[in-house]
Residue frames as qw, qx, qy, qz and C-alpha x, y, z in Angstrom:
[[0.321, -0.620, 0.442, 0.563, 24.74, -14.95, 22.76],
 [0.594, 0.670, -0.142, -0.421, 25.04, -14.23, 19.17],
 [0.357, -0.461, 0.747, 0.319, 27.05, -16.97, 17.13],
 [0.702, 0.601, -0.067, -0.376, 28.01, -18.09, 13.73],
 [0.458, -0.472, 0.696, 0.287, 29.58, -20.69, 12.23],
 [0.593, 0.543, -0.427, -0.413, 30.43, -22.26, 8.46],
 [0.795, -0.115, 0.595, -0.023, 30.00, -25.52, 7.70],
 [0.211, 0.525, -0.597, -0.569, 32.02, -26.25, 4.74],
 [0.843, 0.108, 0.458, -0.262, 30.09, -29.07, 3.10],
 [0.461, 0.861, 0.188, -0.108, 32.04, -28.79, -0.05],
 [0.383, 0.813, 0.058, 0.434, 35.13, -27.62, -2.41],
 [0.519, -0.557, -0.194, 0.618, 37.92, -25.48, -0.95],
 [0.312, 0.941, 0.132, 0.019, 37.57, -21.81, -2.93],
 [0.029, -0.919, 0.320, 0.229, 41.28, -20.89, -2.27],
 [0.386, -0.389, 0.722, 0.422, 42.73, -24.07, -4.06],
 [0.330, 0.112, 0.748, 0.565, 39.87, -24.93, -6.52],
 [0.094, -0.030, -0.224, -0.970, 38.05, -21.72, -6.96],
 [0.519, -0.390, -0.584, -0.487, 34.44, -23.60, -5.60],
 [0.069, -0.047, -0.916, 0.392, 33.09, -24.01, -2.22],
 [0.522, -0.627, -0.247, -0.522, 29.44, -24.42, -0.35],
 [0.087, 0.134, -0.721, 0.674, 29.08, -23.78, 3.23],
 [0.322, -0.562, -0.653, -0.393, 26.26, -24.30, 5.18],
 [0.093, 0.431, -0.274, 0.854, 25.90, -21.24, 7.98],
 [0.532, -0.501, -0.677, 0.087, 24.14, -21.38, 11.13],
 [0.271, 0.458, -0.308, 0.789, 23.21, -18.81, 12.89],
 [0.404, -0.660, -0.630, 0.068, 21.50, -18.02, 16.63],
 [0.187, -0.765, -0.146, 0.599, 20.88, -14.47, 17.97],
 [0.407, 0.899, -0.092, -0.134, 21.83, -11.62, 15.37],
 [0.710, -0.418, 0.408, 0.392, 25.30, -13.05, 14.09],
 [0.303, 0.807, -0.327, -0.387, 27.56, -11.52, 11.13],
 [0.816, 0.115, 0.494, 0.278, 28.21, -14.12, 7.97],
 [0.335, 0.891, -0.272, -0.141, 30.13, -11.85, 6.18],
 [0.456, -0.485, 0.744, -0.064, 32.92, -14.38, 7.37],
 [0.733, 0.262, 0.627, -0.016, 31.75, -17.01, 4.93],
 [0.585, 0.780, 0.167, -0.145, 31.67, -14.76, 1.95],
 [0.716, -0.113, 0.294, 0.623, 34.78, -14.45, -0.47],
 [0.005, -0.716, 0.074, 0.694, 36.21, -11.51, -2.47],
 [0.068, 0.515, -0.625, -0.583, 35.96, -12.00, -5.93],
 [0.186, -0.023, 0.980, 0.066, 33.34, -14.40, -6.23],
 [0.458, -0.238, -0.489, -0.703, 29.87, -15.29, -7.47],
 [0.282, -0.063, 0.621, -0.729, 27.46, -15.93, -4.47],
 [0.575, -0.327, -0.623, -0.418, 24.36, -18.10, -4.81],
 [0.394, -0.127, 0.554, -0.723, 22.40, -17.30, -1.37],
 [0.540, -0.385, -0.589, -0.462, 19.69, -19.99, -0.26],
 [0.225, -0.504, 0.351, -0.757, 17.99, -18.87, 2.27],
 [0.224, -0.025, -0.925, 0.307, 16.46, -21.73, 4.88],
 [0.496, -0.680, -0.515, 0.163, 14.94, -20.47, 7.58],
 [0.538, -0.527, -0.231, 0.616, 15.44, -17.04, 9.18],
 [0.311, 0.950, -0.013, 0.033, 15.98, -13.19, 7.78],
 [0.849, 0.120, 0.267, 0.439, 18.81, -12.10, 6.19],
 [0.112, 0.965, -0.127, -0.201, 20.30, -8.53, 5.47],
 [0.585, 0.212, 0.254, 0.741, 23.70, -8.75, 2.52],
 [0.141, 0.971, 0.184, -0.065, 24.24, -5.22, 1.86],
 [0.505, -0.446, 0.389, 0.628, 27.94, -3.39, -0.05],
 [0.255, -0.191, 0.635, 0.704, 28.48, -1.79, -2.52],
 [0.580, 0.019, -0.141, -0.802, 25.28, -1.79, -5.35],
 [0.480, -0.168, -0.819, -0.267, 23.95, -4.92, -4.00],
 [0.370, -0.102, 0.547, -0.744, 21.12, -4.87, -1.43],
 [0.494, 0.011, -0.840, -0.222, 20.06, -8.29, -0.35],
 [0.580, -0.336, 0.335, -0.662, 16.82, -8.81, 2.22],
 [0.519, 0.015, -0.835, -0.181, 16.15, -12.54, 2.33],
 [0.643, -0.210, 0.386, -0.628, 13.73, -14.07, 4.03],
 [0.398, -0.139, 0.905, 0.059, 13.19, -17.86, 4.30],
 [0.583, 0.244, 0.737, 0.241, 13.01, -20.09, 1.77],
 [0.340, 0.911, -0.107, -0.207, 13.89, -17.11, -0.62],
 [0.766, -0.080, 0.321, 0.551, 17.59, -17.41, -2.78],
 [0.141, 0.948, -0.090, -0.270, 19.73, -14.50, -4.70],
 [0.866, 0.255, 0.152, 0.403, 22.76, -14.39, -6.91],
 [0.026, -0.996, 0.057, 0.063, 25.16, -11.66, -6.58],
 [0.767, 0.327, -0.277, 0.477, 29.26, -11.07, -7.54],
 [0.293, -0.955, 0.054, 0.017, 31.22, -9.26, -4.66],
 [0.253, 0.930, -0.142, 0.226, 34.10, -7.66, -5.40],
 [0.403, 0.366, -0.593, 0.594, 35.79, -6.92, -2.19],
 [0.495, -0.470, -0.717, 0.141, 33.91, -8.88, 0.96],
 [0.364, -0.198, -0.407, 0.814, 35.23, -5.68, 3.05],
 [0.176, -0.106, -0.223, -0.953, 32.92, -3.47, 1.56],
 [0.639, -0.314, -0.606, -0.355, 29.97, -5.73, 2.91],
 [0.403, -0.400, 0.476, -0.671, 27.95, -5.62, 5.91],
 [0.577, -0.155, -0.458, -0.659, 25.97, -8.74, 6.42],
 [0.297, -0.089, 0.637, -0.705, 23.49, -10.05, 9.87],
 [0.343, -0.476, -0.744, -0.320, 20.57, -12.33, 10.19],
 [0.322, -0.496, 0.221, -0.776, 18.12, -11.03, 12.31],
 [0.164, -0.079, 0.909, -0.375, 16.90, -13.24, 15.43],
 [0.660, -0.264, -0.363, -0.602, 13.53, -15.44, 15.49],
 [0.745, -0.391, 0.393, -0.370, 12.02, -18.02, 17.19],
 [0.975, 0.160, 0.139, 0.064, 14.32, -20.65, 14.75],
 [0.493, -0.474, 0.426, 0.591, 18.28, -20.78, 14.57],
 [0.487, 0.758, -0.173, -0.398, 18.90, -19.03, 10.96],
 [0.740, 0.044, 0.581, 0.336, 20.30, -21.87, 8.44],
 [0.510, 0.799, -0.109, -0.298, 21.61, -20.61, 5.01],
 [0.811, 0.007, 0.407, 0.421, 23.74, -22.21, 2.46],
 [0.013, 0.835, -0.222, -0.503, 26.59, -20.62, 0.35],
 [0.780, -0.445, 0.223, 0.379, 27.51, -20.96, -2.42],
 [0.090, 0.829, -0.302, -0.462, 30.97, -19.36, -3.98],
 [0.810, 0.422, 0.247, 0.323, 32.67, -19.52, -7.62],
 [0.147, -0.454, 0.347, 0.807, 35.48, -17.96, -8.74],
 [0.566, 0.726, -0.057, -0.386, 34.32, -16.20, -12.34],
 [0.011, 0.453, -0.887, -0.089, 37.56, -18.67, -13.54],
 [0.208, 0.119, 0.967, -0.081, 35.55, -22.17, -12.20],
 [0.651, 0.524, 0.423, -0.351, 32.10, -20.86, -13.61],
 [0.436, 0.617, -0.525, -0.392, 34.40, -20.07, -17.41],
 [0.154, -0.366, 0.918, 0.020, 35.81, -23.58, -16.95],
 [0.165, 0.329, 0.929, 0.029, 32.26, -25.28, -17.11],
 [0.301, 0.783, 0.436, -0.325, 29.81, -23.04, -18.61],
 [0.087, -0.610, 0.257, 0.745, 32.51, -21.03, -20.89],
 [0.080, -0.133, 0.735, 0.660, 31.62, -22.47, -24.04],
 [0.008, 0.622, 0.770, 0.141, 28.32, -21.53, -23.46],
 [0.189, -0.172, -0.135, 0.957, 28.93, -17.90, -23.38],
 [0.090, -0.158, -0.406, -0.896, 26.13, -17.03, -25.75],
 [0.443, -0.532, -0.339, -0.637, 23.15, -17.94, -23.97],
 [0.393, -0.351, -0.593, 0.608, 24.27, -17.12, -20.22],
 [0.135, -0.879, -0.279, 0.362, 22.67, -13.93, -18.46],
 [0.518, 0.682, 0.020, 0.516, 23.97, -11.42, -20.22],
 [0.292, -0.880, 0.219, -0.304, 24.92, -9.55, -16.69],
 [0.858, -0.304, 0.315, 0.269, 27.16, -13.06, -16.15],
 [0.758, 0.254, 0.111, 0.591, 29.13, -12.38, -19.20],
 [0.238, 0.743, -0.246, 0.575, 30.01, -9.08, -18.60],
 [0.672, -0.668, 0.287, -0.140, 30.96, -10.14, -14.73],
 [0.850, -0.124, 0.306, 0.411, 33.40, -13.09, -16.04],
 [0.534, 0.392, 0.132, 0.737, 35.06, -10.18, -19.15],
 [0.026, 0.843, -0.138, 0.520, 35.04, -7.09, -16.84],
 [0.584, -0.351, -0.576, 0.450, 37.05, -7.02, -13.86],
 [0.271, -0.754, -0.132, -0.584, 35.15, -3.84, -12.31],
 [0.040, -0.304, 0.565, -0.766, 35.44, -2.63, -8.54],
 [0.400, -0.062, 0.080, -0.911, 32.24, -2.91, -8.04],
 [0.304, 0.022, 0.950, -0.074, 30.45, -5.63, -6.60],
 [0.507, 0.015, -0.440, -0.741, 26.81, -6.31, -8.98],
 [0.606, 0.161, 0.670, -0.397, 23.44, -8.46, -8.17],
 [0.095, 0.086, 0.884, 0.449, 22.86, -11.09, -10.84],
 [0.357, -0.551, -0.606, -0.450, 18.96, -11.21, -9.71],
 [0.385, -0.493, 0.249, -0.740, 16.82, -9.81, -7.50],
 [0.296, -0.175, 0.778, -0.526, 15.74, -11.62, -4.35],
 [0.763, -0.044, -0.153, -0.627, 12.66, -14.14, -5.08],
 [0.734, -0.345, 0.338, -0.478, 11.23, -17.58, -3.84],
 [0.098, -0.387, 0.882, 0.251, 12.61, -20.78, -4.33],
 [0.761, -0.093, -0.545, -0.338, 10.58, -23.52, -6.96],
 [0.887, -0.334, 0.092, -0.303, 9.83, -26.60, -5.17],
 [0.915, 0.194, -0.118, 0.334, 12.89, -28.51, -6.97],
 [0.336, 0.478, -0.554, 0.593, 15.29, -25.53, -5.57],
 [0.561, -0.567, 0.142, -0.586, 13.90, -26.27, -2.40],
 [0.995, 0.058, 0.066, -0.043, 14.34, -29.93, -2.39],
 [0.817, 0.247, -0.196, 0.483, 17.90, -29.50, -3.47],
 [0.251, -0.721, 0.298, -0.573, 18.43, -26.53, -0.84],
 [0.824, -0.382, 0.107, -0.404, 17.08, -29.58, 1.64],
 [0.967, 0.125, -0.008, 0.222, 19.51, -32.61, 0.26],
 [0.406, 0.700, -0.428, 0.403, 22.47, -30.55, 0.58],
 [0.140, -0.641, 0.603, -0.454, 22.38, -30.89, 4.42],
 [0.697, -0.056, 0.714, 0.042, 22.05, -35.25, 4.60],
 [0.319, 0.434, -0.719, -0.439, 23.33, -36.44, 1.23],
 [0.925, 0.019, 0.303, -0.227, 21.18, -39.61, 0.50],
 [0.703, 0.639, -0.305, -0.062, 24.69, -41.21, -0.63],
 [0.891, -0.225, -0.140, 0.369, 27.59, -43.01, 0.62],
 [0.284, -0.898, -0.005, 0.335, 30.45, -40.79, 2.43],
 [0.570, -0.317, 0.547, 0.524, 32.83, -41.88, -0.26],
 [0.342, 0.586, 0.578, 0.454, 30.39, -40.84, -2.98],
 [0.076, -0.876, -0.386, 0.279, 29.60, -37.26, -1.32],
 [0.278, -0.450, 0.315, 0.788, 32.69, -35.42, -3.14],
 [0.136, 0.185, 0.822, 0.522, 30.81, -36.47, -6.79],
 [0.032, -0.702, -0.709, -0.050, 27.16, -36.09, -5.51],
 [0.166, -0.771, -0.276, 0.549, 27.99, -32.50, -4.11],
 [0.126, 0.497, -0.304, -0.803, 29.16, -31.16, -7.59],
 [0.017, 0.497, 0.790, 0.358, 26.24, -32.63, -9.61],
 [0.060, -0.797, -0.479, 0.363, 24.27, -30.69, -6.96],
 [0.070, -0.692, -0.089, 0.713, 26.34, -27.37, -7.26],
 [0.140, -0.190, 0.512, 0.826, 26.78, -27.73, -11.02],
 [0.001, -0.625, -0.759, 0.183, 22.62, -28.33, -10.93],
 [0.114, -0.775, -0.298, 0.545, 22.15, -25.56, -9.04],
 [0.091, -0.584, 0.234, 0.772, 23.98, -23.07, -11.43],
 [0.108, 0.165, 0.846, 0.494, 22.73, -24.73, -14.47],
 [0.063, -0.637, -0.768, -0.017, 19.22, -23.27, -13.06],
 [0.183, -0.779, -0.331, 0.501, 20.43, -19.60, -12.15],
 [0.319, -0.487, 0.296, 0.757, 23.13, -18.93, -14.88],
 [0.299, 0.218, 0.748, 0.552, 21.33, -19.36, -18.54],
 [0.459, 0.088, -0.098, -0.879, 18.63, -16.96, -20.31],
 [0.574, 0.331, 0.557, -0.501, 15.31, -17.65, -20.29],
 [0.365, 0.338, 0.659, 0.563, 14.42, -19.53, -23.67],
 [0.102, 0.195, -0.152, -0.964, 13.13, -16.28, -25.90],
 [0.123, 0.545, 0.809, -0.183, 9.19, -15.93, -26.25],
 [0.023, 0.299, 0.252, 0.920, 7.16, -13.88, -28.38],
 [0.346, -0.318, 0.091, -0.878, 4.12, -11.77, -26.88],
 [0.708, -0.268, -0.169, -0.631, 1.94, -14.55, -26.31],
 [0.778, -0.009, -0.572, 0.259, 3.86, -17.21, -25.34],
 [0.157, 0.315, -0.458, 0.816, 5.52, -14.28, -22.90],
 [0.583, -0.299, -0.108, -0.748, 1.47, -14.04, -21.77],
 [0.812, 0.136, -0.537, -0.184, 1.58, -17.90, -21.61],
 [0.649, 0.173, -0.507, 0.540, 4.69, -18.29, -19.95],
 [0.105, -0.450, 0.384, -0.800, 4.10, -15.92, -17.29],
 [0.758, -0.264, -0.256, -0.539, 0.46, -17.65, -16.41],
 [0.722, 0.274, -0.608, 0.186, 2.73, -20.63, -15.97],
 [0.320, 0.122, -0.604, 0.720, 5.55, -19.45, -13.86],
 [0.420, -0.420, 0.258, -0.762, 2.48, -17.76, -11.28],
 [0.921, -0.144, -0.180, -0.313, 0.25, -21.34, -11.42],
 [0.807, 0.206, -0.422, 0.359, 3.79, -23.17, -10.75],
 [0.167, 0.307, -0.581, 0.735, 4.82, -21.23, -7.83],
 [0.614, -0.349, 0.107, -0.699, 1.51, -21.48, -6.32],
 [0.940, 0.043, -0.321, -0.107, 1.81, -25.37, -6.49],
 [0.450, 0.411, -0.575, 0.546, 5.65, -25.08, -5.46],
 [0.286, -0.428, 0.347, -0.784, 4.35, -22.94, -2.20],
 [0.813, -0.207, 0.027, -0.544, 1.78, -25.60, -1.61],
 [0.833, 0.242, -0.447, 0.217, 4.22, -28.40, -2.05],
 [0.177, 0.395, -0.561, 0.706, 7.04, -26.24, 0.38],
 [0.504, -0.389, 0.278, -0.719, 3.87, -25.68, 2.80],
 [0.924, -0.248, -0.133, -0.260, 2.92, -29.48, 3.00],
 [0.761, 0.229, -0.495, 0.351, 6.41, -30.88, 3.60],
 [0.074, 0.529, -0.332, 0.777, 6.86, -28.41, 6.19],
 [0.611, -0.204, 0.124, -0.755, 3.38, -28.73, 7.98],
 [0.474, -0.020, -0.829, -0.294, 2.42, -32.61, 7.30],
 [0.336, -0.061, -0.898, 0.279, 2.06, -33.24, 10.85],
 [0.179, 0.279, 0.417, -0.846, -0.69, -30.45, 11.46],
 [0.490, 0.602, 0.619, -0.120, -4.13, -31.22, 10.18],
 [0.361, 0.191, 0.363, 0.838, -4.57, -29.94, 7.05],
 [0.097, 0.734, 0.300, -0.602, -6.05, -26.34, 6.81],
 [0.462, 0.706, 0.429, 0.324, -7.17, -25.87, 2.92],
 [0.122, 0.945, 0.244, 0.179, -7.81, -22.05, 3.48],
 [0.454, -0.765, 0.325, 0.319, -4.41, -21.18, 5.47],
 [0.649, -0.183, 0.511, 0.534, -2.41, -22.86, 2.60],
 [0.326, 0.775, 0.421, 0.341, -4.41, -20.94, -0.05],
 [0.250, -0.962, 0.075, 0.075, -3.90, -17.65, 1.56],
 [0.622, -0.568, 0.437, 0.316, -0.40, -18.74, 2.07],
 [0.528, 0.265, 0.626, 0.510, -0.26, -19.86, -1.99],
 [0.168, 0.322, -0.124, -0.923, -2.11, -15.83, -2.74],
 [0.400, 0.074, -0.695, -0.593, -5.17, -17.64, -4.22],
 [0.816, -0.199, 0.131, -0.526, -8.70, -19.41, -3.17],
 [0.694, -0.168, 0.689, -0.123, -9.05, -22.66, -1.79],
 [0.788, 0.261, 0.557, -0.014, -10.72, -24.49, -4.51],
 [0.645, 0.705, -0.294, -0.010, -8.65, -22.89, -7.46],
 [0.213, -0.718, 0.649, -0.133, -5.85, -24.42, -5.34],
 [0.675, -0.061, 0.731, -0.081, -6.98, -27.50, -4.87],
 [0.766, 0.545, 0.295, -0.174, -7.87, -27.83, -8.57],
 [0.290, 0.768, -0.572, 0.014, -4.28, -26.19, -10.11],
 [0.391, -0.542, 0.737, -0.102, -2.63, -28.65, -7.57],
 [0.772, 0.198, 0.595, 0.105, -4.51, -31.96, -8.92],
 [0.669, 0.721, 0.173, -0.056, -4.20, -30.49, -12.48],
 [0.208, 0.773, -0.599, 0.031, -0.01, -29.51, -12.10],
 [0.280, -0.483, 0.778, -0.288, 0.59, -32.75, -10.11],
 [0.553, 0.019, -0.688, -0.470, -1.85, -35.57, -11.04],
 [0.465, -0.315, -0.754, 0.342, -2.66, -35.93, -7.20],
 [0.260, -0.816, -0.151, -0.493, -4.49, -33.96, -4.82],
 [0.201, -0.752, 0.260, -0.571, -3.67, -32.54, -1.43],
 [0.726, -0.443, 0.318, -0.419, -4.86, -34.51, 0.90],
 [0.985, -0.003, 0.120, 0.124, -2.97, -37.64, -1.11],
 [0.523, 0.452, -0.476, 0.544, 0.39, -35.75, -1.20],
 [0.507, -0.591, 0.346, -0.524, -0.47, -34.84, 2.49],
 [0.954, -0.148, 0.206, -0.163, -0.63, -38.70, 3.10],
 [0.846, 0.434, -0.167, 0.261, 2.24, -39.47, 0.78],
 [0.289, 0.582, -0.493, 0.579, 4.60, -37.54, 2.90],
 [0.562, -0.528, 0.520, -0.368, 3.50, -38.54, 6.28],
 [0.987, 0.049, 0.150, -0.011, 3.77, -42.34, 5.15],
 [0.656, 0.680, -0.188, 0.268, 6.57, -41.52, 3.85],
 [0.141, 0.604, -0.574, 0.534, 8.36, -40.05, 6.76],
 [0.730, 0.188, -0.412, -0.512, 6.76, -43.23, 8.65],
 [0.944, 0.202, -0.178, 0.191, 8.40, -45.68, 6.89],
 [0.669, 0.448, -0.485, 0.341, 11.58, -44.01, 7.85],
 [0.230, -0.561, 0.491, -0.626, 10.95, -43.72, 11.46],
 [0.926, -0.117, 0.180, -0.310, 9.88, -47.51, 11.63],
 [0.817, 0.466, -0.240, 0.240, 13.27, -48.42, 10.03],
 [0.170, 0.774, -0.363, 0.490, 14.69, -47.05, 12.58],
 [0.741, -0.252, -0.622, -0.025, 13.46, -48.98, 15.15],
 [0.096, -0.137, -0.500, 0.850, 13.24, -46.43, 17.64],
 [0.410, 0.026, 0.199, -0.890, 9.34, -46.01, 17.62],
 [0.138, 0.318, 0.937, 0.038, 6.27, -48.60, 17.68],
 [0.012, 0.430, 0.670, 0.605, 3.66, -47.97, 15.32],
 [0.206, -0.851, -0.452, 0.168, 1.44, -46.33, 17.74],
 [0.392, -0.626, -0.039, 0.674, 4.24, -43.60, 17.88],
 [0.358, 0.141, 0.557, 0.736, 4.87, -43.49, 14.79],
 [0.083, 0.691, 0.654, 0.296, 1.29, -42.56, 13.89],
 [0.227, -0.805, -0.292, 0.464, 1.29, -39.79, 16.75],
 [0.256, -0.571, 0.251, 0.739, 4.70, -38.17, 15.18],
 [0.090, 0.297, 0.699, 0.644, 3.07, -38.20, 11.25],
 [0.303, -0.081, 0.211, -0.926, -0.10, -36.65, 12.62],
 [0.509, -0.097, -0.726, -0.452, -2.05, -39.24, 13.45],
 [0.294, -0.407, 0.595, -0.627, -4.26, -39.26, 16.21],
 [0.901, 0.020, 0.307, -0.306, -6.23, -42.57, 15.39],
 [0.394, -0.508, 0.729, 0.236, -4.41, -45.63, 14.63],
 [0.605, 0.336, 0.719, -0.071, -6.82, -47.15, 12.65],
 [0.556, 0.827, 0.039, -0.071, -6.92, -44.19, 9.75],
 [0.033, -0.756, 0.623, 0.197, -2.64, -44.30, 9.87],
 [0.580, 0.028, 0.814, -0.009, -2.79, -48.09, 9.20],
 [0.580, 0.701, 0.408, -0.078, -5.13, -47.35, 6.32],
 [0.533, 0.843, 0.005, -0.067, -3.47, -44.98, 4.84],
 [0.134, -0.695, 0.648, 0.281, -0.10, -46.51, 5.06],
 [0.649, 0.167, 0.736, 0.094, -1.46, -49.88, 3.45],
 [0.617, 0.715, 0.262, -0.196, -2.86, -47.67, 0.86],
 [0.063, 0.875, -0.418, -0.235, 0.59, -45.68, 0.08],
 [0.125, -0.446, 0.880, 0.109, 3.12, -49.36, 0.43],
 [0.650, 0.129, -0.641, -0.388, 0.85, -51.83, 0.07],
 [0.461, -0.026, -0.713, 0.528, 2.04, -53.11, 3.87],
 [0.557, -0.753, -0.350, -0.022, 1.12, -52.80, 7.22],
 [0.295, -0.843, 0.306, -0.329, 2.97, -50.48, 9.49],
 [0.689, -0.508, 0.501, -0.123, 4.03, -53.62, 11.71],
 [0.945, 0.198, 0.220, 0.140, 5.68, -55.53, 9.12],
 [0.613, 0.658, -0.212, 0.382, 8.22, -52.99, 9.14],
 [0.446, -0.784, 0.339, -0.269, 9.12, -53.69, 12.60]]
C-alpha cells in the first residue's frame, strides 16, 4: 500500500514563513501534500526517484540528487516517487520569498539573479531556480545530520536554522565571477571535486563491503588509478584509510553502545578477521576495541 507522510523536523511556514520536513515514502505515494504555495523549495533527494512537475518546472530526482524551485500555486503540481527496493526519504525545504528578504535581503546584489526577480515579481507562474544535479559531499553530510541532530533536544530549534540558513547560503548566491581561464580552471575543479565527493558518498554508503577500486571508479566516471591519486591529492588520505576511518569510526559507536562484543562489532564494520579489525582500530584511536567495553 502506497503511503506518505511529513515529518516536520523544523519551523512552522504558516506562522514564521520557514519549515523543513522530512518525507517518507513506500510504494508510489503523492508529496505534493508537503509542498506550499508561494514558496521557495530546496528538494534533497535521499534515496529513491522523484517526479515534481507544474507549471514551467520539471523536476526528475534521483537519489542523492537536490533542486531549487519557487511554486506559485501547489495545485498546479503533480508530484510521486516511484517505488524501489528502499522506502523513498526526501527532505523539504520551504521559505516564504518574505523569510529569505529578511536574511539575505541586504545582499540583493550578489544573489542569483533568477532569486531577485522571484522575491520583486509576484508572477503566476511557478520558476526552477536550478536544474536538477548531484549533491557535494558537504550537502550530503548535512542532507544526513538533518535526520539525528548530534545536539541536545533543547538545542535542536538553534542547530536546525544554522543548518537551513547553511543550506541556502550554498544555493542562493552567484558564483564568484571568473575570467576565461580561471572559468577553464574552475570548471577542472568543480569535475575533480565531484569525483572525490562521489567517492566519499560511495564509501560512507558501502564501508561494510570490501572495497572494489574499479566499481567506485566507474561509479566516480573515471579510471581507477586517476581516482585513487585525485582522492589522496583532494583529501591528504587515501581510500583504503578513509575506508578504515569510517568503519572504526562507526565501531566506536557501536561499542558505546554496549549492545555488541568486539567480535560483532568487527563482523558489522566489515570485518571478517578479528585480528586485521583490532589493528586497524588501534591504528585509527590509539586503543583496543575492548577497552571500550
Amino acid at each position: 500500500m502506497a503511503e506518505t507522510k511529513g515529518i516536520n523536523l523544523y519551523g512552522d511556514y504558516k506562522k514564521s514563513g520557514v519549515s523543513l520536513r522530512r518525507v517518507q515514502s513506500s510504494g508510489v505515494g503523492d508529496i505534493v501534500t508537503v509542498l506550499e504555495s508561494g514558496a521557495l523549495h530546496l528538494f534533497l533527494n535521499l534515496s529513491g526517484e522523484s517526479f515534481i512537475f507544474g507549471d514551467a518546472c520539471r523536476l526528475s530526482l534521483a537519489a542523492k540528487t537536490l533542486s531549487c524551485c519557487m511554486i506559485r500555486d501547489k495545485a498546479n503540481f503533480t508530484a510521486t516517487n516511484l517505488p524501489g527496493s528502499d522506502i523513498h526519504e526526501l527532505i523539504v525545504l520551504c521559505v516564504t520569498p518574505e523569510w529569505v528578504t529578511q536574511h539575505f535581503g541586504s545582499k540583493r546584489q550578489s544573489l542569483h539573479e533568477t532569486l531577485v526577480d522571484l522575491l520583486t515579481t509576484k508572477g503566476s507562474n511557478s520558476l526552477l531556480l536550478y536544474k536538477v544535479r548531484s549533491m557535494s559531499y558537504l550537502e550530503y553530510e548535512i542532507s544526513a545530520s538533518l535526520l539525528d541532530p548530534p545536539v541536545h533536544k533543547d538545542a535542536k530549534s538553534f542547530w536546525y536554522l544554522a543548518k537551513i540558513i547553511e543550506l541556502l547560503t550554498l544555493h542562493l548566491f552567484k558564483p564568484p565571477s571568473l575570467g576565461p581561464k580561471e572559468m577553464f580552471c574552475s570548471s577542472q575543479r568543480r569535475i575533480a571535486q565531484q569525483r572525490v565527493d562521489k567517492t566519499l558518498i560511495w564509501l560512507k554508503e558501502n564501508f561494510t563491503k570490501p572495497l572494489d577500486l574499479n566499481l567506485m571508479a566507474q561509479y566516480a566516471n573515471c579510471s581507477s588509478s586517476y581516482l585513487s591519486r585525485l582522492f589522496s591529492e583532494q583529501t591528504g588520505t587515501t581510500i583504503s584509510r578513509k575506508l578504515r576511518e569510517l568503519r572504526v569510526q562507526k565501531a566506536k559507536e557501536l561499542l558505546e553502545s554496549g549492545d555488541y562484543n568486539v567480535t560483532e562489532v568487527a563482523l558489522e564494520v566489515g570485518y571478517n578477521s578479528l585480528s586485521h579489525f583490532t589493528k586497524a582500530f588501534k591504528l585509527e584511536t590509539g586503543t583496543l576495541p575492548s577497552e571500550l567495553l
